[in-house]
N, C-alpha and C positions, 0 to 999 in steps of 0.2 A: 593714758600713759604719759603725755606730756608733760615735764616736769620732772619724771619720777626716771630713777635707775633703772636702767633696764635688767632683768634676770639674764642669766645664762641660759636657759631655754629660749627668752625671744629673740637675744643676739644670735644663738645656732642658727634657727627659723630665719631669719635675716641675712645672717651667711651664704642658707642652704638657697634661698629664694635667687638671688646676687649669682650665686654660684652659675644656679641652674639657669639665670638668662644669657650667660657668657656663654655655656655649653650652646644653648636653643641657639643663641645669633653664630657662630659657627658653623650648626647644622643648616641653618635656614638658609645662607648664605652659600653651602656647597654644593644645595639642593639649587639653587638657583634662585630660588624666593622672595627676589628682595622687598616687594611688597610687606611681608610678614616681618623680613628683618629690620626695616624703615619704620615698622610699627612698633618694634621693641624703643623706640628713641620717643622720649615726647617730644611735643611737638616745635620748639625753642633748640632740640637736641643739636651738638656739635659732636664732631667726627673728625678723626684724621686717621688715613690707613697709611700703619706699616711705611709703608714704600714710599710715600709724601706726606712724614711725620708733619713741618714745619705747613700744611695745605691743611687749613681748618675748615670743614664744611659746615655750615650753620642752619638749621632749620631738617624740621623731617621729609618733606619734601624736597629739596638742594641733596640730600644723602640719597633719598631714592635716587634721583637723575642721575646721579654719579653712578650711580651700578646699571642704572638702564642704560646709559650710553656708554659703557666698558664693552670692551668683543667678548664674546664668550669663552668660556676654558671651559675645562675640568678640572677641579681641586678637592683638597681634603687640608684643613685644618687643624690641627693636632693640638690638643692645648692642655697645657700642664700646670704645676706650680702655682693653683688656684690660690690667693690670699685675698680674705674680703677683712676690710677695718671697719665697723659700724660704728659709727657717730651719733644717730640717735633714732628714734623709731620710725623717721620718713628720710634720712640719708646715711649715706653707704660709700665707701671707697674699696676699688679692687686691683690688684696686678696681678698678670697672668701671662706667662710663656705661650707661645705658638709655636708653630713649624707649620709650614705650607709648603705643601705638594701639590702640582701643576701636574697635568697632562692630555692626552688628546682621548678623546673615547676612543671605542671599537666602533665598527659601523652598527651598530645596532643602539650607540648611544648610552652603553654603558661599560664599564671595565675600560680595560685601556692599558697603555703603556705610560710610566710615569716617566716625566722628565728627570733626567740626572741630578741637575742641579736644585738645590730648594731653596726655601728660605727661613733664616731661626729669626722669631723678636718679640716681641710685649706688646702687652697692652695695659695700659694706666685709665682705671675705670671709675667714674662717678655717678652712683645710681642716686632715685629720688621716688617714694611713695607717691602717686597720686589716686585716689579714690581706691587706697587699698594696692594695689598693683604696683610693683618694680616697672622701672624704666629703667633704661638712661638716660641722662642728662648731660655725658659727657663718654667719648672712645676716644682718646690718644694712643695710637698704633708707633709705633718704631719698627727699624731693623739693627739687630746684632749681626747677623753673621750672614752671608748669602755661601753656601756649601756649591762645588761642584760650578758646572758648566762655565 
């Protein structure tokens, strides 16, 4: 495929792949996972969250540490406004809306009561094929709006 235009079928397939690793690192991440979500980055990958856009983490291991030593919550990440740009058959560019909700569990470690206040913001995404498989190669995180408390 190198060289050549890509169809409208492998650009969708490209989208959809992009798409669906933004969803997965959201979930994996609210699951608490970050193992698995550290794996979505190869391994060069940088990272900045949301809340210390201008804090660039570099390396896939430096992004795990950073979640292994955060205190624990509860959250849900809500993300919207999915737009992927494909560049060519092994890179990808994406933005994507968030909303994060915090809260404490129930004693039994799930449900809970959500915090008042949330937060709305983006993410500026650059994926990279390696041996067939999406990564990231890049998460730039912002905040828009903090709602509440």
């Amino acid at each position: 495929m190198s060289g050549t235009a890509l169809s409208l079928i492998e650009r969708a397939a490209i989208a959809w792949e992009c798409e669906r690793l933004i969803h997965l690192y959201a979930m994996l991440n609210d699951a608490g996972d970050f193992h698995a979500a550290a794996a979505l980055f190869v391994e060069d990958g940088a990272f900045a969250r949301p809340a210390a856009p201008d804090v660039l983490i570099h390396g896939r291991d430096q992004i795990l540490q950073s979640y292994l030593t955060r205190p624990p919550r509860y959250t849900r990440h809500l993300i919207t406004s999915v737009v992927i740009t494909v560049d060519d058959e092994d890179h990808a560019g994406g933005h994507s809306y968030l909303t994060l909700h915090t809260g404490k569990p129930d004693e039994g470690g799930a449900g809970g009561v959500a915090d008042p206040a949330y937060l709305i913001g983006d993410f500026r995404d650059r994926f990279v094929r390696r041996d067939g498989i999406w990564m990231f190669s890049e998460r730039r995180g912002s905040l828009a709006m903090k709602v509440g408390g």
